[in-house]
N, C-alpha and C positions, 0 to 999 in steps of 0.2 A: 344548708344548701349543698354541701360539699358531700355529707353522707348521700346526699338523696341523692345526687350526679352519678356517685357511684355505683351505688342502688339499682339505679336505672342499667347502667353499662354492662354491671354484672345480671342484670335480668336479661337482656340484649341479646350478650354472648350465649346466656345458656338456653335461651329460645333459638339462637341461632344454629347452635350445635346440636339438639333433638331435632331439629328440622332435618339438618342435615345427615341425619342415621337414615330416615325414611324407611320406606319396605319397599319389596320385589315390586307391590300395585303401584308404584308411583310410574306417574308418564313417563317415557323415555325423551330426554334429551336428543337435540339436534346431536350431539357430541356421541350419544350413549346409542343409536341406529345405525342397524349397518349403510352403508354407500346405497344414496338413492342422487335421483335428478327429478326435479319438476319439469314436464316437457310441455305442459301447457297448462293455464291458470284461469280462467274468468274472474275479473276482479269487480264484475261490477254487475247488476239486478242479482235476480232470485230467482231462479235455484244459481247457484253458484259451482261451476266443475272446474277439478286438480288431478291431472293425468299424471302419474308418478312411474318412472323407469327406476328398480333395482335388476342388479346382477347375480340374484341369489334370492333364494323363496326362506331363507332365513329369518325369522324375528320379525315378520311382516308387522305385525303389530307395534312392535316398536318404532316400527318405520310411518308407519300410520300415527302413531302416537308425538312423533317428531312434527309429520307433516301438520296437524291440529293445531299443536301445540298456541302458533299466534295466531288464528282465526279467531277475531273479535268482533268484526261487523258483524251485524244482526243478517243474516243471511241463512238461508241451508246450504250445508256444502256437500257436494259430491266427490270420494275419493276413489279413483281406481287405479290400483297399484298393480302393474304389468311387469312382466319379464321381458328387457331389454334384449334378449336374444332367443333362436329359437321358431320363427315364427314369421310372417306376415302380415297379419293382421293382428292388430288389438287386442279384439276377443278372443284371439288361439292364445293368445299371449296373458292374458288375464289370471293376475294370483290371489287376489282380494280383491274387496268395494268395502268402502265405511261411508259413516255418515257424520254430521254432524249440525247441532241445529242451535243457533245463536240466535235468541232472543223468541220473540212473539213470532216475527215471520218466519224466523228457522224452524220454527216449531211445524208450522202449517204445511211450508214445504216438503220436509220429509217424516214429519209422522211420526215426528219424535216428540218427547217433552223441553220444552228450553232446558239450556244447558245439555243434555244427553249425547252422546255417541254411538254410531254401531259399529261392530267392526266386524265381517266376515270374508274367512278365505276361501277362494273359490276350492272343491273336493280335489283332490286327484291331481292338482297340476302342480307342476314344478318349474324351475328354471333352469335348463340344460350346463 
């Protein structure tokens, strides 16, 4: 009983430290993205939108990758991640849109397969 205990813990740790080497593809961490704000959310029907403020057109993905990260209702999400300065509207302001599609109805939604992602940055814009 006692080898197997141990067995077990040392299987544990060493799945826990491979995991932890990971590669550059893995999501980005709320921690690992640069500085964003969510400045508005729909938490509820489908399609579901998340309007996102960074101060920087840096890493946009990663920031998008942050914001995903806990969407788990079965929904389609809408992201559009804006330059917080710079602009007037929105749309002047617009550095990326992703997507994401959780479950059978995410799928429908946005035209994605369950589970899938999009993620594209708008050409040519930046963040002053």
């Amino acid at each position: 009983m006692r080898k197997t205990t141990i067995r077990l813990i040392a299987t544990a740790a060493l799945a826990l430290a491979l995991t932890a080497c990971g590669s550059d593809s893995s999501p980005a961490t709320t921690s690992d993205a640069p500085a964003y704000k969510i400045t508005m959310q729909r938490d509820q029907g489908n399609p579901r939108y998340i309007d996102v403020e960074v101060k920087t057109d840096e890493r946009l993905h990663d920031v998008f990758d942050a914001v995903i990260a806990d969407l788990t209702d079965e929904a389609g999400y809408f992201i559009y991640i804006n330059c917080a300065t710079g602009s007037t509207g929105a749309e002047q302001n617009r550095l990326a849109n992703g997507k994401k599609a959780v479950g059978r109805k995410g799928a429908i939604v946005t035209g994605l397969n369950a589970g899938d992602t999009e993620f594209a940055p708008v050409p040519g814009k930046s963040c002053p």
